[in-house]
PASEDREN-216169 format. One record per residue: residue in three letters; x negated, y, z negated of N, C-alpha, C in turn. Coordinates in steps of 0.2 Angstrom, whole numbers, plus 2048, in hexadecimal, padded with zeros to 3 digits. Example, Ala and Ser with C-alpha at 12.3 -4.5 7.8 and 13.67 -1.06 7.14 Angstrom:
2
ALA7BE7E47D97C27EA7D97BE7F07D9/SER7C07F57DD7BC7FB7DC7C08007D9/
//
This chain:
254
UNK8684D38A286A4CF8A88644CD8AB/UNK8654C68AD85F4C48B285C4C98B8/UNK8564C58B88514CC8BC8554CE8C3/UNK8594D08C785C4D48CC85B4D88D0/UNK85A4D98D78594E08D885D4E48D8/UNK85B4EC8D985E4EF8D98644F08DD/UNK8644EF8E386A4EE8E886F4EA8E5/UNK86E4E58E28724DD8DD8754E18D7/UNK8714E78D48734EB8CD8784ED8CE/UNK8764F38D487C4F88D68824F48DA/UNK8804EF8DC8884ED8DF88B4EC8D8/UNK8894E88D688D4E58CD8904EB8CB/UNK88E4F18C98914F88C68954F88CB/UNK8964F98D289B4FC8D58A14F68D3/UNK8A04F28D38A54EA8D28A64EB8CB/UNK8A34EE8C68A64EE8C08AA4F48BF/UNK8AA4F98C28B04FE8C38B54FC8C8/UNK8B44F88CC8BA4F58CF8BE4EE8C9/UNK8B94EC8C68BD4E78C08C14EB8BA/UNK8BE4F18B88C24F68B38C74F78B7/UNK8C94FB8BE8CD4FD8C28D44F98C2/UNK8D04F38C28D64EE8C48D94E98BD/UNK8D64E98B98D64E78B28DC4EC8B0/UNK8DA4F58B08DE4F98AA8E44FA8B0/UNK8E54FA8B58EB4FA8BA8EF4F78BB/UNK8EA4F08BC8F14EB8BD8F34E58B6/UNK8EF4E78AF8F14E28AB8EC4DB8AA/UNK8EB4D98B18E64D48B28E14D58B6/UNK8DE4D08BA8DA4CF8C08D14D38BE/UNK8D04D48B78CA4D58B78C34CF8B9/UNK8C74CB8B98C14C58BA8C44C38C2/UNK8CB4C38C48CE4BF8CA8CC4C28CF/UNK8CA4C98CE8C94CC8D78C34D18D6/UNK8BE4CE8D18B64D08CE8B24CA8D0/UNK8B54C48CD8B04BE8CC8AD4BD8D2/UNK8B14BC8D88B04BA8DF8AB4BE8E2/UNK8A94C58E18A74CA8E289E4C88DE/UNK89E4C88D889A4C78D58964C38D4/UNK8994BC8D78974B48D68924B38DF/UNK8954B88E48924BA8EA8894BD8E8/UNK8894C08E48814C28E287F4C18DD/UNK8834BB8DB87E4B78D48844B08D3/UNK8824AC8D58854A58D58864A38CF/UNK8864A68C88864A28C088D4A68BF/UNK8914A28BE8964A68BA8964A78B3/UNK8914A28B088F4A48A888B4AB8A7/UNK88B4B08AE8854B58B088C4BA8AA/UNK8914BA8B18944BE8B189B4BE8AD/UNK89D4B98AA8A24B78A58A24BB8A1/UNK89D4B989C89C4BB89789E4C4896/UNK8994C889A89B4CD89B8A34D189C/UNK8A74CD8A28AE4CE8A38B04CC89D/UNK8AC4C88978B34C88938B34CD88D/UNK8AC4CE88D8AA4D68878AE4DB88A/UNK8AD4DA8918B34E28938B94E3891/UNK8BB4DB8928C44DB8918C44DC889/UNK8BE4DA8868C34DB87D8C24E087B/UNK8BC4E58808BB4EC8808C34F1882/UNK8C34F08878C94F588B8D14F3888/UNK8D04EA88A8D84EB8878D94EA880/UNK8D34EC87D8D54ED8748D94F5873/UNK8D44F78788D44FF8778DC502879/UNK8DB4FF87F8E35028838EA4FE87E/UNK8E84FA87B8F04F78798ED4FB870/UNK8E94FB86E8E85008688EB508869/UNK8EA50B86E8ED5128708F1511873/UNK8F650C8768FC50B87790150C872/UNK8FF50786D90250686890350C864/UNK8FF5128648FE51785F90451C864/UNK90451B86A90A51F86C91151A86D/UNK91251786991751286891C519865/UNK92251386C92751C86A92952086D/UNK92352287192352687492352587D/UNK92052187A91F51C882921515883/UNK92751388892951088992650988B/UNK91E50A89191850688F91650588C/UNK9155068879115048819124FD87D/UNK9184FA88291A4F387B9164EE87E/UNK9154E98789144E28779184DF875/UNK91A4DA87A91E4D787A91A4D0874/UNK91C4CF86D9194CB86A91B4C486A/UNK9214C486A9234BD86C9214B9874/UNK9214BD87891D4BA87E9154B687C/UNK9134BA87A90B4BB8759094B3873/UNK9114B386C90D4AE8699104A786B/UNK9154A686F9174A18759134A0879/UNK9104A587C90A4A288190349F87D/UNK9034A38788FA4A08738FE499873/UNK90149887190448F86B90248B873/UNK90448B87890348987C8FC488880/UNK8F948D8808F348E8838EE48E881/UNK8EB48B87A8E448E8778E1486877/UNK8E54818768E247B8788E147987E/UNK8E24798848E047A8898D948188B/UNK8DC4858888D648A8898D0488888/UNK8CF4868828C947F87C8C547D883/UNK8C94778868C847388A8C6474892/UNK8C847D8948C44828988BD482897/UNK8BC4848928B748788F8B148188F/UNK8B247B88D8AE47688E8AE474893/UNK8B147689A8B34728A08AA4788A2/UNK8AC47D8A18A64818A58A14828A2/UNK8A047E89C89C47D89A89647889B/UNK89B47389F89946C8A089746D8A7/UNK89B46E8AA89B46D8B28944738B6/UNK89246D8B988E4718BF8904798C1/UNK88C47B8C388B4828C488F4838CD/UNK88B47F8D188E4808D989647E8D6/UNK8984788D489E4768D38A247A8CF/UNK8A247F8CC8A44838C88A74888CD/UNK8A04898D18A248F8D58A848D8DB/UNK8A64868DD8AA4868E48B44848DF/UNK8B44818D98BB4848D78BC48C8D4/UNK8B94908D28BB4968D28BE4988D7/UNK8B94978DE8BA49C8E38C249A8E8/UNK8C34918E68C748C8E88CE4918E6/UNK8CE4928E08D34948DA8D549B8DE/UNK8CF49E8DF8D04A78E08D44A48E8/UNK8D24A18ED8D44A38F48DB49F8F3/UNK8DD49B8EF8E64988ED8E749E8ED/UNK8E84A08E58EB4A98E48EA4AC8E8/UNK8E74AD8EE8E54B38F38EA4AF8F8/UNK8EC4AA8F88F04A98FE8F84AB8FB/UNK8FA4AA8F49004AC8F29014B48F2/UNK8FB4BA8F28FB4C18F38FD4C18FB/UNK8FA4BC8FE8F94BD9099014BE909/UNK9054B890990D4B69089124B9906/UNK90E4BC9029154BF8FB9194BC8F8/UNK9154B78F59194B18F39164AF8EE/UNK9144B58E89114B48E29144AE8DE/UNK9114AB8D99124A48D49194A88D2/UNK91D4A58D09234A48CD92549E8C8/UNK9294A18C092A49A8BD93249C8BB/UNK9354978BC93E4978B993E4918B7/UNK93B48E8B293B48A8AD9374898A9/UNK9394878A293448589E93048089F/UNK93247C8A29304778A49264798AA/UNK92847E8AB9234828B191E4858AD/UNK92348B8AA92248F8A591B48B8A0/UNK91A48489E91647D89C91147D89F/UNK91347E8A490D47A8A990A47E8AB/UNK90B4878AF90A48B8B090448E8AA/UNK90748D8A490348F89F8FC48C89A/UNK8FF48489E8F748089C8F64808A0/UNK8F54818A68F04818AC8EB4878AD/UNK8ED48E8AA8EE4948A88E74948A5/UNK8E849389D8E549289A8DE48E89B/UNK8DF48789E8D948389F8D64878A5/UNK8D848B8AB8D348E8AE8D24948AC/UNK8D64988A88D249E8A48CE49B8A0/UNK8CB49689E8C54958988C049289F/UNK8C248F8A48BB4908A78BA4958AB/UNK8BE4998AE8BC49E8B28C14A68AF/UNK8C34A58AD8C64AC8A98CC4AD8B1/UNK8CE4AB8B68D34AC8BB8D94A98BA/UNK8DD4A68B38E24A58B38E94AA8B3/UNK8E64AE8B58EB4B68B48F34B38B7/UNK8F04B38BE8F84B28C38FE4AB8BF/UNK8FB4A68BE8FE4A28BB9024A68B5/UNK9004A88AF9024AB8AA9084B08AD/UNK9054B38B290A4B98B49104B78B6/UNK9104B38BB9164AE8BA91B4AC8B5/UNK9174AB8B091E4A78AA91E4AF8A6/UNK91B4B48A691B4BB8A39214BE8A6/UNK9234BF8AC9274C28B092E4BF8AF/UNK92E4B88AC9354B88A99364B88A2/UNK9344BC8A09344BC8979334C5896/UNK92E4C789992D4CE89692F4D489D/UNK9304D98999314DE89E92C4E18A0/UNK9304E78A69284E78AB9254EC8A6/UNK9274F08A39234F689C9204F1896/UNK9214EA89591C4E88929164E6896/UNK9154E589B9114E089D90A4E089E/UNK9074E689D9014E489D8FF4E7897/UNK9014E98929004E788C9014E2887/UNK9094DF88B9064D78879014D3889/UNK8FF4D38928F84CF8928F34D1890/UNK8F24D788E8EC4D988D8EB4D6885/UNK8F14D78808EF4D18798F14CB87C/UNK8F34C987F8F14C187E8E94BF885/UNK8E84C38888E14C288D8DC4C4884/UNK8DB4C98808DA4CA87A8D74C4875/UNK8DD4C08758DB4BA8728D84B4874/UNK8D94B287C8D94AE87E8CF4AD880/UNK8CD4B78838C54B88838C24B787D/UNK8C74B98758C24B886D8C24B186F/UNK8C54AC8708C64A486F8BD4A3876/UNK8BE4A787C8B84A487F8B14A787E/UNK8B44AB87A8AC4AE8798A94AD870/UNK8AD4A886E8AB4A68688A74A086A/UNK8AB49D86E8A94938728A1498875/UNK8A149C87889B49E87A89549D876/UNK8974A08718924A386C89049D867/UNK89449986789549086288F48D867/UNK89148B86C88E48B87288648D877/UNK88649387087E49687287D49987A/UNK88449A87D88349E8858814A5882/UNK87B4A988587C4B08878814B2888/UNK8824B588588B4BC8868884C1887/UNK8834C388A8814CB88F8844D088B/UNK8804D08878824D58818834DB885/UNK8794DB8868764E288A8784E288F/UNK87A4DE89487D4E189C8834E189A/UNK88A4E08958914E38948904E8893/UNK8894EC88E8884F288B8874F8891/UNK8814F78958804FA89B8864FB8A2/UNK8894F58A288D4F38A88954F98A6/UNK8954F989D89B4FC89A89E50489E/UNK89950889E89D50C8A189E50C8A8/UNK89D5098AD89F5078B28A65058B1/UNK8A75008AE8AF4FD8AE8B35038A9/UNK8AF5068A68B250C8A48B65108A9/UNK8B35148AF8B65148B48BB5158B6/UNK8B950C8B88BE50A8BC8C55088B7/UNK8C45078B08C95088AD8CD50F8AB/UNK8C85138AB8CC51B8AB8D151C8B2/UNK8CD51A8B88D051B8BE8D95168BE/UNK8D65108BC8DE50B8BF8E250C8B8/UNK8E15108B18E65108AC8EE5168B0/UNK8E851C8B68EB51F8B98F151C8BC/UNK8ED5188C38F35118C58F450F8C2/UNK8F550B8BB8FA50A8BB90050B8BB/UNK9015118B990A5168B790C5168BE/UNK9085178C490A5178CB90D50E8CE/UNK9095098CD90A5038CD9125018CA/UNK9155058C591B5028BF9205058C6/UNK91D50B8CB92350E8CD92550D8D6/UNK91F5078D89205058DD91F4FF8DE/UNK91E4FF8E591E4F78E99174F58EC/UNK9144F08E690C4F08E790C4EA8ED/UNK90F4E68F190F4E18F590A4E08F8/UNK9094E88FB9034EA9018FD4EB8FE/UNK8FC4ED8F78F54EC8F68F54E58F3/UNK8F74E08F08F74D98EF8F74D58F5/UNK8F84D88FB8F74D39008F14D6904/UNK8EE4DB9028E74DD9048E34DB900/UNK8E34DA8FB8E14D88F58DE4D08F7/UNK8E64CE8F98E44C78FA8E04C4900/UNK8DE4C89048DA4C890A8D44C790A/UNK8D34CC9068CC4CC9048C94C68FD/UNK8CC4C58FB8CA4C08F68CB4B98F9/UNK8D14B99018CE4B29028C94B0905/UNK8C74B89098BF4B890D8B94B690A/UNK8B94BD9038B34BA8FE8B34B38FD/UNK8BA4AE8FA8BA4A78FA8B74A28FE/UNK8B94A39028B549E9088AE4A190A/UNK8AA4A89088A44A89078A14A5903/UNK8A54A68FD8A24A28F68A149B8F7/UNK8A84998F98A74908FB8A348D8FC/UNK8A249190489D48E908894490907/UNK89449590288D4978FF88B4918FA/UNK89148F8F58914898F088F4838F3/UNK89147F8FA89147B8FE88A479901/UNK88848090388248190687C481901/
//
């Protein structure tokens, strides 16, 4: 990783334990309610991308590998494969076209749509009037839209989750995002490497057992998460991410 103080190191390890945290509990959100946080003490998202996506092909290989092997047994464990391969047909050419958006585009301008992105989603946690899709028609749109800003910023989760909720059940769900988020990071961290970006070999290496952690800590929530009403923490959640947003903003502006 670029040269850093140490104050900048340790915040990033605690954020990376909140990124496992929130990654292995809630299915998504390792990049949506990390980025914001970590784009605060290093303005490059090509810093920190790379890195959140060695975690995801790290942990959610591992967890839907050991799911699988308790398949049977556990009612969690499924993938939903048909959800899978409907969403990939739909999503990997826009993906493509992510991936060359942040590749292209300026750096502040990069930042001030992430952060744009993140304080939208943080207003539909405030509400409780999470994205919703009841048509194919949606279901289309929700999922290229999805796509194109997971390839430049890896936060297309909420949209996906939308058209997820009317297709699969709640005991598949965060094992079918976790293979299709699986494929959709091989597709960005190939364009990375064609592309000659640094993919922070050594800071995923170092940074790994922290999000370790935090994924040992939220694999726990999860099973608590299946059996309650998370509104209250998604509308805290949402507060604070639209605060960081309008710091991020206004720090891209300035």
């Amino acid at each position: 990783m670029i040269d850093l103080a140490w104050s900048q190191l340790s915040l990033i390890a605690l954020i990376f334990i909140w990124s496992g945290f929130v990654r292995s509990g809630l299915g998504f959100g390792g990049a949506l309610f990390t980025l914001p946080f970590l784009l605060l003490i290093h303005n490059d998202p090509l810093l920190f991308l790379p890195i959140i996506s060695l975690h995801l092909l790290f942990f959610a290989g591992l967890t839907v590998i050991q799911s699988e092997r308790n398949k049977g047994t556990d009612d969690s464990t499924t993938v939903n494969w048909p959800f899978v391969r409907y969403a990939l047909l739909i999503m990997i050419i826009p993906k493509l076209a992510g991936v060359v958006g942040l590749l292209m585009l300026p750096t502040d301008l990069m930042n001030i749509i992430i952060f744009s992105l993140i304080a939208g989603y943080s207003l539909t946690y405030i509400l409780g009037r999470p994205l919703q899709s009841n048509s194919r028609i949606i279901d289309l749109t929700f999922l290229v839209a999805a796509a194109y800003i997971s390839g430049t910023s890896l936060i297309g989760g909420p949209l996906v989750i939308a058209v997820a909720l009317r297709h699969i059940k709640p005991h598949e769900f965060r094992n079918t995002l976790f293979v299709l988020w699986w494929v959709l990071v091989s597709i960005k961290l190939t364009a990375f490497v064609i592309a000659e970006v640094d993919i922070q070999l050594a800071s995923a290496l170092w940074l790994l057992p922290f999000a370790g952690i935090g994924h040992l800590i939220g694999h726990r929530f999860h099973q608590r998460l299946l059996k309650q009403d998370s509104a209250s923490f998604y509308k805290i959640l949402g507060w604070i991410l639209l605060g960081t947003s309008v710091v991020g903003v206004s720090q891209a502006l300035a």
